[in-house]
Backbone as a chain_set.jsonl record, in Angstrom:
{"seq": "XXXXXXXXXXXXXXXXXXXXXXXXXXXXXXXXXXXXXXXXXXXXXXXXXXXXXXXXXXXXXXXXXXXXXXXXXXXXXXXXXXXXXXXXXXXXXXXXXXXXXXXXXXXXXXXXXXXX", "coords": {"N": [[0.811, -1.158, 0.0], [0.363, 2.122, -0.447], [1.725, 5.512, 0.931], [0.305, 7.286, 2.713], [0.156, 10.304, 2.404], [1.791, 10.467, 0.166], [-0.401, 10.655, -1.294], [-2.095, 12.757, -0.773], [-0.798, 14.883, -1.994], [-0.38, 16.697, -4.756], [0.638, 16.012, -8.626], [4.407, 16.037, -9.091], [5.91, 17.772, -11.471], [8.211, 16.267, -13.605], [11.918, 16.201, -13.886], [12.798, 16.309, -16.024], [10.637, 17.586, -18.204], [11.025, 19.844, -16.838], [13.571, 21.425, -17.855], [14.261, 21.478, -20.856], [13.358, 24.063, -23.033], [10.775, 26.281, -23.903], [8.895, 26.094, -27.002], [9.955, 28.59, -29.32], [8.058, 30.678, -31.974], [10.26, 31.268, -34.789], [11.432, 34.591, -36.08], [10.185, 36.151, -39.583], [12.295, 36.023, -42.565], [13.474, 39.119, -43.362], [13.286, 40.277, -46.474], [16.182, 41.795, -48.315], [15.628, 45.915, -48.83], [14.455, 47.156, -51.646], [16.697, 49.687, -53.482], [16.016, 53.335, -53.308], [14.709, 55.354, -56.371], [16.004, 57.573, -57.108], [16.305, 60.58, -55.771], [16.408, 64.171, -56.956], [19.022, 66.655, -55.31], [18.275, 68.58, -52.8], [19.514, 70.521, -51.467], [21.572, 73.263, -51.797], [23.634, 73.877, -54.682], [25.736, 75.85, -53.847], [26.363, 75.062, -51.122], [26.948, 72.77, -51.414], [29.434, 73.239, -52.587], [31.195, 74.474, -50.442], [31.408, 72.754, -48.694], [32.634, 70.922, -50.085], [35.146, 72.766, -50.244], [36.034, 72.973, -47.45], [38.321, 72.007, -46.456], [40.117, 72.914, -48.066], [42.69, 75.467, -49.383], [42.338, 78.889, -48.653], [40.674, 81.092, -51.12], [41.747, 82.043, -53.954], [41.956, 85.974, -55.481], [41.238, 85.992, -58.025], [39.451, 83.34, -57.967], [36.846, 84.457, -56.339], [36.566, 86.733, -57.845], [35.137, 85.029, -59.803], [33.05, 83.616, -58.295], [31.19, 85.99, -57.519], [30.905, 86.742, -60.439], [29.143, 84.791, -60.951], [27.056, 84.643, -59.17], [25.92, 87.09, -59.987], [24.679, 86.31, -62.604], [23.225, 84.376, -61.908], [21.591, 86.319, -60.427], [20.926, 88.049, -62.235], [19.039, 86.353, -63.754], [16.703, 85.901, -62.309], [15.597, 88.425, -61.84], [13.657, 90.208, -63.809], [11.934, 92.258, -66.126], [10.604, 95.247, -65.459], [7.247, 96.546, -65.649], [5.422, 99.461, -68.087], [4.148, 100.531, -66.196], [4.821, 100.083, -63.683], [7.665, 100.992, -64.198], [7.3, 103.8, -64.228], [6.237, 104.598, -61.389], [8.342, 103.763, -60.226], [10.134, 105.689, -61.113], [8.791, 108.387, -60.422], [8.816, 108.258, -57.726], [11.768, 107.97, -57.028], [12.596, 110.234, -57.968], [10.851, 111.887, -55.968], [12.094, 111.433, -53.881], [15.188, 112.276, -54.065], [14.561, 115.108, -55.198], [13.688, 115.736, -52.026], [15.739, 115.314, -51.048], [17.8, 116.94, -51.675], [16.706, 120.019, -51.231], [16.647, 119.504, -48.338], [19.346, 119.687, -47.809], [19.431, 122.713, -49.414], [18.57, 123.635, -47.681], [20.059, 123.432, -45.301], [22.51, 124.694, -45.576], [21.424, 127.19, -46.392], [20.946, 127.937, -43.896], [23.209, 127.914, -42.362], [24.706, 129.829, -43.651], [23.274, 132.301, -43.094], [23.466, 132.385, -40.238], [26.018, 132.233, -39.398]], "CA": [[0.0, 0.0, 0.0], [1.335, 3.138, -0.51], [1.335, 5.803, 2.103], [-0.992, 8.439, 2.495], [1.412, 11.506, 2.433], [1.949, 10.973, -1.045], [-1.615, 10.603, -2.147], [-2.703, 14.185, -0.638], [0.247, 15.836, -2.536], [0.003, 16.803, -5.872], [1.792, 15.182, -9.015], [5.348, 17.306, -9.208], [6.436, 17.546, -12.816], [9.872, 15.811, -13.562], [13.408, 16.971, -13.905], [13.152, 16.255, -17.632], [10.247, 18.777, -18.582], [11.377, 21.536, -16.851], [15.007, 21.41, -18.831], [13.506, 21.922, -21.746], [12.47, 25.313, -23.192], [9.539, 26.22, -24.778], [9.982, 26.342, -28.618], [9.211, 29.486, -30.222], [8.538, 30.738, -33.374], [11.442, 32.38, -35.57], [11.093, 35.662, -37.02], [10.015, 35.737, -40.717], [13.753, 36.655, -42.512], [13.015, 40.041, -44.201], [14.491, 41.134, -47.958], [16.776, 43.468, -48.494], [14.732, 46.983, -49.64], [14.973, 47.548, -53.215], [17.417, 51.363, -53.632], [14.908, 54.071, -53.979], [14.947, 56.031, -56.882], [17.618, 58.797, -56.672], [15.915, 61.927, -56.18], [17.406, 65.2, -57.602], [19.449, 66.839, -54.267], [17.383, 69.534, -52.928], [21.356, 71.129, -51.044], [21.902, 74.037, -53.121], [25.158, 73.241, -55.0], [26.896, 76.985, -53.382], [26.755, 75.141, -49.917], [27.955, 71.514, -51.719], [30.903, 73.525, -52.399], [31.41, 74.976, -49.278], [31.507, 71.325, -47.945], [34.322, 70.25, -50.181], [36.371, 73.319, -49.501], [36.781, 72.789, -46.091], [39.806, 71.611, -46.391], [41.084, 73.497, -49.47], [43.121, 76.884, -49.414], [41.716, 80.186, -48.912], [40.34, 81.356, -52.488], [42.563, 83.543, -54.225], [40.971, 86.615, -56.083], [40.573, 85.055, -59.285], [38.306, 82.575, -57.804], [36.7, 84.929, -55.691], [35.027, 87.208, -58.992], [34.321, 83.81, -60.839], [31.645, 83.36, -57.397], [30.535, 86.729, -57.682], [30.208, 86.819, -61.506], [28.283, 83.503, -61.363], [26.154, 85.09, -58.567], [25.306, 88.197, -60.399], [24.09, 85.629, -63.106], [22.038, 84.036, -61.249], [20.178, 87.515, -60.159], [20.153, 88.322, -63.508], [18.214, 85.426, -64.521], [15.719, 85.595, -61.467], [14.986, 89.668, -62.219], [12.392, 90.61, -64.402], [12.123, 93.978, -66.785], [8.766, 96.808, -65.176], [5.973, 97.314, -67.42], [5.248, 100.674, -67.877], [3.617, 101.627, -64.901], [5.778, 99.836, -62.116], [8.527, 102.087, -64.485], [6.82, 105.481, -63.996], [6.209, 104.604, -59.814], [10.237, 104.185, -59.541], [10.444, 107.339, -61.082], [8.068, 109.167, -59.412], [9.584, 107.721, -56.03], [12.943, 108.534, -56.917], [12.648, 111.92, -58.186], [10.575, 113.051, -55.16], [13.4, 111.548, -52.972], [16.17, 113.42, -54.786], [14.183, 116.216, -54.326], [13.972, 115.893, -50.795], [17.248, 115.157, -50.284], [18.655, 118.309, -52.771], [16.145, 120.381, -50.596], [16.831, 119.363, -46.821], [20.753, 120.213, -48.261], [20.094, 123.299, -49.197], [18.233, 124.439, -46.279], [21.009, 123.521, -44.146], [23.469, 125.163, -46.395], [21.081, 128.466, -46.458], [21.101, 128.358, -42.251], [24.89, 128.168, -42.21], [24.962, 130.995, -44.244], [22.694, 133.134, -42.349], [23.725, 131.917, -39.088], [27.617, 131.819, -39.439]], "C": [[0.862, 1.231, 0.0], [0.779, 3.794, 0.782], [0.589, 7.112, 2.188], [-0.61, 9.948, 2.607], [1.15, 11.641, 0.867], [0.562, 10.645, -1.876], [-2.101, 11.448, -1.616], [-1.675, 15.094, -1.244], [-0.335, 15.657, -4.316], [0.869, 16.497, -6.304], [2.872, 16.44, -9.202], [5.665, 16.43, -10.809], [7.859, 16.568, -13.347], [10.562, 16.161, -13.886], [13.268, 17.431, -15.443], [11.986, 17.804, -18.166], [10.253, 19.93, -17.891], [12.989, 21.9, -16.966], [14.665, 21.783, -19.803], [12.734, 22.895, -22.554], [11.691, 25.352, -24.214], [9.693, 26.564, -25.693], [8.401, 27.47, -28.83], [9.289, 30.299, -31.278], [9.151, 31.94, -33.409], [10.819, 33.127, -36.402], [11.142, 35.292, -38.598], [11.675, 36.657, -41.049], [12.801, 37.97, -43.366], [14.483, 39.851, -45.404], [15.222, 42.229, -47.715], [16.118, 44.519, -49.386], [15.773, 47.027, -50.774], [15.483, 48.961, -53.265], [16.349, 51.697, -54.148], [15.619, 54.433, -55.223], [15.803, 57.382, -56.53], [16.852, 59.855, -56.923], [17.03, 62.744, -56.336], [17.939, 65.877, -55.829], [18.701, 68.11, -53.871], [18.641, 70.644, -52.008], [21.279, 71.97, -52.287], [23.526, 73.709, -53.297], [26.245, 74.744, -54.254], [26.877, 76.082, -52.232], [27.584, 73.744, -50.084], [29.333, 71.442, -51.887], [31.859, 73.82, -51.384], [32.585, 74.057, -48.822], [33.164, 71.243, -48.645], [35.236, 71.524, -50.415], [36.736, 73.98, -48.661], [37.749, 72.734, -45.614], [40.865, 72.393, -47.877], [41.598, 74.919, -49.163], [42.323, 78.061, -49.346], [41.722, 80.283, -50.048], [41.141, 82.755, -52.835], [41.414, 84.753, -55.0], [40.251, 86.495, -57.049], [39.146, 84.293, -58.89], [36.742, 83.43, -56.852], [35.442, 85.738, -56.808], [34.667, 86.256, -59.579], [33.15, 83.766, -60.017], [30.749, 84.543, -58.054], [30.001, 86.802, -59.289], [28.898, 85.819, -61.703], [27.106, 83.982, -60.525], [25.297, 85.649, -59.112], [24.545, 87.579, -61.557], [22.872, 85.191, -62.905], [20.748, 85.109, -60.914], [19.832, 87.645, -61.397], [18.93, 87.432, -63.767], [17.253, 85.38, -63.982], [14.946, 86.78, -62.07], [14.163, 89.623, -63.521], [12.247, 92.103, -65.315], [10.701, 94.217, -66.267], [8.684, 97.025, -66.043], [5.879, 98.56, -66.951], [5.213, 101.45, -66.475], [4.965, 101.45, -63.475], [7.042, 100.517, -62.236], [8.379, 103.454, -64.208], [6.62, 105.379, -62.424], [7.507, 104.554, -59.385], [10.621, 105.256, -59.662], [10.257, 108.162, -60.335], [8.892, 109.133, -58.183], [11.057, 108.306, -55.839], [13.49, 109.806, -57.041], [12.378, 112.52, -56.906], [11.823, 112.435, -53.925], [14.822, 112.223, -52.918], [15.482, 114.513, -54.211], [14.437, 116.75, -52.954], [15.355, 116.077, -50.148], [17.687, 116.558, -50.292], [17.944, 119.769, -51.721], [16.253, 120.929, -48.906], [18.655, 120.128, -46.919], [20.748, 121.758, -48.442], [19.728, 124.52, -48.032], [19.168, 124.479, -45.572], [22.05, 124.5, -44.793], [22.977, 127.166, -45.857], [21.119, 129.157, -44.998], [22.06, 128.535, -42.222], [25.129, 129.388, -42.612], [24.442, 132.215, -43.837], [23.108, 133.345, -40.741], [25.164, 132.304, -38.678], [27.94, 132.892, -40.256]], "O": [[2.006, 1.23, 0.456], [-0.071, 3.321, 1.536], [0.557, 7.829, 1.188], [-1.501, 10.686, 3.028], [0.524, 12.56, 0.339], [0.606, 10.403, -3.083], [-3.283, 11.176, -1.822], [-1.795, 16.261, -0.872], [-0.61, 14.595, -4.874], [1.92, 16.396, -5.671], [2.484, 17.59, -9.41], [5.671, 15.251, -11.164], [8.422, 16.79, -12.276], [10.134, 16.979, -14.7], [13.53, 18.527, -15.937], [12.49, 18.892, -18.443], [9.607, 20.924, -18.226], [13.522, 22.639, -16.139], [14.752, 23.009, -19.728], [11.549, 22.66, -22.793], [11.785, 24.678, -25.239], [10.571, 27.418, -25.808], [7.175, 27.467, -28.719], [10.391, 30.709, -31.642], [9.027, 33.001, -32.799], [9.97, 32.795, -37.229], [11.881, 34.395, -39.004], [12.181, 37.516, -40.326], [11.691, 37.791, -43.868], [15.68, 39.564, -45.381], [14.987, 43.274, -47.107], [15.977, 44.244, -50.578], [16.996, 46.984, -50.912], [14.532, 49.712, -53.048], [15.691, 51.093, -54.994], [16.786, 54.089, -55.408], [15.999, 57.886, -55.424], [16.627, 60.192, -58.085], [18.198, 62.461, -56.073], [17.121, 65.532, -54.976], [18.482, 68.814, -54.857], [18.292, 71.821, -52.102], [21.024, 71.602, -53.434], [24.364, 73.409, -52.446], [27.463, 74.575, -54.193], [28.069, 76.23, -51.964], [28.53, 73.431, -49.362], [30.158, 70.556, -51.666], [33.053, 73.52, -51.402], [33.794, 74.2, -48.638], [34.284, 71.388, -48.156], [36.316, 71.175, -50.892], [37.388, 75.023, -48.64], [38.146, 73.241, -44.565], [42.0, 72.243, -48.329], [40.754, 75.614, -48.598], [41.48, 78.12, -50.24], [42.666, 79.688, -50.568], [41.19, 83.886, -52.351], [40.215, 84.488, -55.087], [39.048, 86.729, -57.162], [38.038, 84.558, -59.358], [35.67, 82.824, -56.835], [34.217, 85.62, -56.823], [33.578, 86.473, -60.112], [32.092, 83.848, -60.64], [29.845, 84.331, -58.863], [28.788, 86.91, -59.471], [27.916, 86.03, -62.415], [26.02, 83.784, -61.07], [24.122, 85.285, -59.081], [23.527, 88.242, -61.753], [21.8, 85.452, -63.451], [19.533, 84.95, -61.032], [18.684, 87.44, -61.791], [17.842, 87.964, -63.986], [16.376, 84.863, -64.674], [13.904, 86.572, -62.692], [14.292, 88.594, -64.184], [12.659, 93.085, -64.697], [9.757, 93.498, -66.591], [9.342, 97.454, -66.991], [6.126, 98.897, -65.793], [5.812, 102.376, -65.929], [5.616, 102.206, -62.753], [7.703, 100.796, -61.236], [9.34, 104.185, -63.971], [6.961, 106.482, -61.997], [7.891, 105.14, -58.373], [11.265, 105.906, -58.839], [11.089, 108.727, -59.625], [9.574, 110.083, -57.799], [11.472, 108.919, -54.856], [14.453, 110.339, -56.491], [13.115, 113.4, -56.462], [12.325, 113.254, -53.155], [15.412, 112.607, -51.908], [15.645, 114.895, -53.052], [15.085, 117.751, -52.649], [15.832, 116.692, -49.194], [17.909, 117.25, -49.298], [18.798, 120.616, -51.463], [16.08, 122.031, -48.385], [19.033, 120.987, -46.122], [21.669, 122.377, -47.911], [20.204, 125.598, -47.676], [19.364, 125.564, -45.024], [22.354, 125.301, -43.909], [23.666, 128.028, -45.311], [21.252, 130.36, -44.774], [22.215, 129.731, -41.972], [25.82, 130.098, -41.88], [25.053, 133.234, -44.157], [23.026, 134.437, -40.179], [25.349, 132.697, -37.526], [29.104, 133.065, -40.617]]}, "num_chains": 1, "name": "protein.A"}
């Protein structure tokens, strides 16, 4: 007969299944992404240069008006020629500022002269 101890105990598992780890599943492998398409660089190329001369010599003068000519290019090409009118409002504008100027000059001029 067995003894009555071990028939109020619960069964204990055995050595063997708890050695044993629980199998679980392996990640699916991924692909390697296909290279996007190469967009165009949106870095303006004056600061790409910059970059590579970091390490290069101070720019002598030569190189110095080649920037600026290439600059002044560039404005050119952005600017625009005034139609009529937006031509006759620079005028206007500039004349009566001349004026003013030629004016305030020779008031001061005419105090000095009265004054002094």
């Amino acid at each position: 007969m067995t003894d009555p101890e071990q028939q109020n105990q619960p069964s204990q598992p055995t050595d063997q299944a708890q050695t044993t780890p629980p199998i679980q599943p392996t990640p699916p492998v991924q692909e390697p992404a296909q290279p996007a398409a190469k967009a165009p660089p949106e870095v303006p190329n004056r600061l790409i240069q910059q970059v590579k001369n970091i390490g290069s010599p101070i720019p002598g003068k030569l190189e110095e008006l080649k920037a600026f000519i290439l600059e002044c290019k560039r404005v050119l090409r952005v600017t625009k020629k005034p139609d009529k009118q937006e031509y006759t409002t620079i005028v206007k504008i500039s004349a009566i500022g001349m004026a003013l100027i030629g004016a305030l000059g020779f008031i001061i001029f005419f105090a000095k002269e009265i004054l002094f």
